[in-house]
C-alpha positions in Angstrom: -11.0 -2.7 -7.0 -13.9 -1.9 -9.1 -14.4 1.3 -11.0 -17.0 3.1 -7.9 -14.8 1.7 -5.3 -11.8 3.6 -7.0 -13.9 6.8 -7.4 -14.8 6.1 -3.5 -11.2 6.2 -2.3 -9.7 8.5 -4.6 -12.6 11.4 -4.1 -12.9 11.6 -7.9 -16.3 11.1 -10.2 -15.9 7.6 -12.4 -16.5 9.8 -15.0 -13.4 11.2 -14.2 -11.9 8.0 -13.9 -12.9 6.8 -17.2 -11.9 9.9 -18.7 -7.8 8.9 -17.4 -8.4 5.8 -19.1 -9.5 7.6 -22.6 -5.8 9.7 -22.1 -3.3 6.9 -21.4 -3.4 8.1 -17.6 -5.1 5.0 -16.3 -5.2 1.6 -16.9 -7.9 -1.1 -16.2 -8.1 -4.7 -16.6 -11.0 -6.4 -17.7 -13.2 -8.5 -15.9 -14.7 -11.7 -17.4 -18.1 -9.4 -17.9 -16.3 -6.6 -18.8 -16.0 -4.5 -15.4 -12.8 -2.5 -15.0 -11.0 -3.5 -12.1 -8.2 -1.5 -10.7 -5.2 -2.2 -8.8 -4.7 -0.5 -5.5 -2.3 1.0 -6.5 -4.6 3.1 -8.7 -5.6 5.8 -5.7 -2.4 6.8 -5.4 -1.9 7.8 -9.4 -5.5 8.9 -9.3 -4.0 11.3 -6.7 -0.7 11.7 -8.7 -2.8 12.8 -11.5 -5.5 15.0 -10.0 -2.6 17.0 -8.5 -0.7 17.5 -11.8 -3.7 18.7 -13.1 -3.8 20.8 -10.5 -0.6 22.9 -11.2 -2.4 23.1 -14.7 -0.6 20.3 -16.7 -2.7 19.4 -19.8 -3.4 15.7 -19.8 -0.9 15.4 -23.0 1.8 16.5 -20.5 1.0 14.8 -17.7 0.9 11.1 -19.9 4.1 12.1 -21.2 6.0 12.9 -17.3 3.7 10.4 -15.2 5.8 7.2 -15.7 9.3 9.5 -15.0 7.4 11.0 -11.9 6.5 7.7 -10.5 9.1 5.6 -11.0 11.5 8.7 -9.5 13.7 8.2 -12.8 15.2 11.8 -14.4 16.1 12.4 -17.3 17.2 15.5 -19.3 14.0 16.0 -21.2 12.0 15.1 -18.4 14.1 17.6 -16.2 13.5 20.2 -18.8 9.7 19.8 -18.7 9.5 20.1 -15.5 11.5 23.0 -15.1 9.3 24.5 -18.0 6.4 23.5 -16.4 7.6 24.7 -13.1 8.6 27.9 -14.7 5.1 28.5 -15.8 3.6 28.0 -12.7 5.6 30.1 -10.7 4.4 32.8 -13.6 0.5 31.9 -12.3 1.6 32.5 -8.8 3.1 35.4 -9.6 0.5 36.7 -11.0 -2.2 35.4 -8.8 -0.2 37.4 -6.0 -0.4 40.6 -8.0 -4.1 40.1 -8.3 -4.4 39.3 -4.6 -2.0 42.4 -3.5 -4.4 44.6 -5.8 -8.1 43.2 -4.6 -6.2 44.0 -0.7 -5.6 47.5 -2.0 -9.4 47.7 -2.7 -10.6 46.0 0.0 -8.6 48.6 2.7 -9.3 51.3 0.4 -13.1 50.8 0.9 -13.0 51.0 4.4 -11.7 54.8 3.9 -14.1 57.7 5.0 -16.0 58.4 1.8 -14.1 60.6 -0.7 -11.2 59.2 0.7 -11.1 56.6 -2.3 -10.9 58.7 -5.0 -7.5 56.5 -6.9 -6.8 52.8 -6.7 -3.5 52.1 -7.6 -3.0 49.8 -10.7 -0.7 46.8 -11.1 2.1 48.5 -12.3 1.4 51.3 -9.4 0.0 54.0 -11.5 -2.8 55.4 -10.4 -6.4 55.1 -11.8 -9.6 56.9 -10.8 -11.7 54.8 -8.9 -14.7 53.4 -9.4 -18.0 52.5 -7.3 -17.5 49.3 -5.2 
């Protein structure tokens, strides 16, 4: 398939596309004129790759797992990358949740009767003075 039908199927720009290509992440052949021309197997690496990025893998990481994570093949290293990697991630998550569990304290602590506001707790559950909304 050609280059827009790829970007078609796979919901991703071709500047994107080309971009993979640049990092090792995707490969082309070559038309007689020069076209790239995917396999069809392409949308599902495309999709592969977009969700890796995702989880916030850098594209030096993902070209270095990709061909483990696709064939299904495990090795040490590639275990312990992906453990690392899945480490860190659970770290964003954990963090995100803080965030969220914080912004919810705010948000019910907004709907109080005025003056009944006056301290939002903090992260680490200290309380701070609060501000205007």
């Amino acid at each position: 398939m050609r280059i827009g039908e790829l970007a078609a199927q796979s919901g991703v720009s071709v500047r994107a596309l080309r971009y993979y290509e640049e990092q090792g992440l995707l490969k082309a052949d070559r038309s007689g004129s020069g076209q790239r021309r995917y396999p069809a197997s392409a949308a599902d690496r495309v999709q592969l790759i977009q969700m890796l990025y995702a989880a916030g893998l850098s594209s030096r990481t993902i070209a270095e797992l990709l061909p483990c994570v696709e064939a299904g093949v495990s090795t040490p290293e590639s275990r312990a990358r992906l453990t690392a990697e899945r480490d860190r991630i659970d770290a964003q998550i954990a963090e995100l949740t803080r965030t969220r569990d914080r912004l919810d304290a705010v948000i019910v602590m907004s709907q109080l009767p005025a003056g009944g506001c006056s301290r939002i707790p903090d992260h680490d559950g200290a309380e701070r003075a609060a501000h205007s909304f």
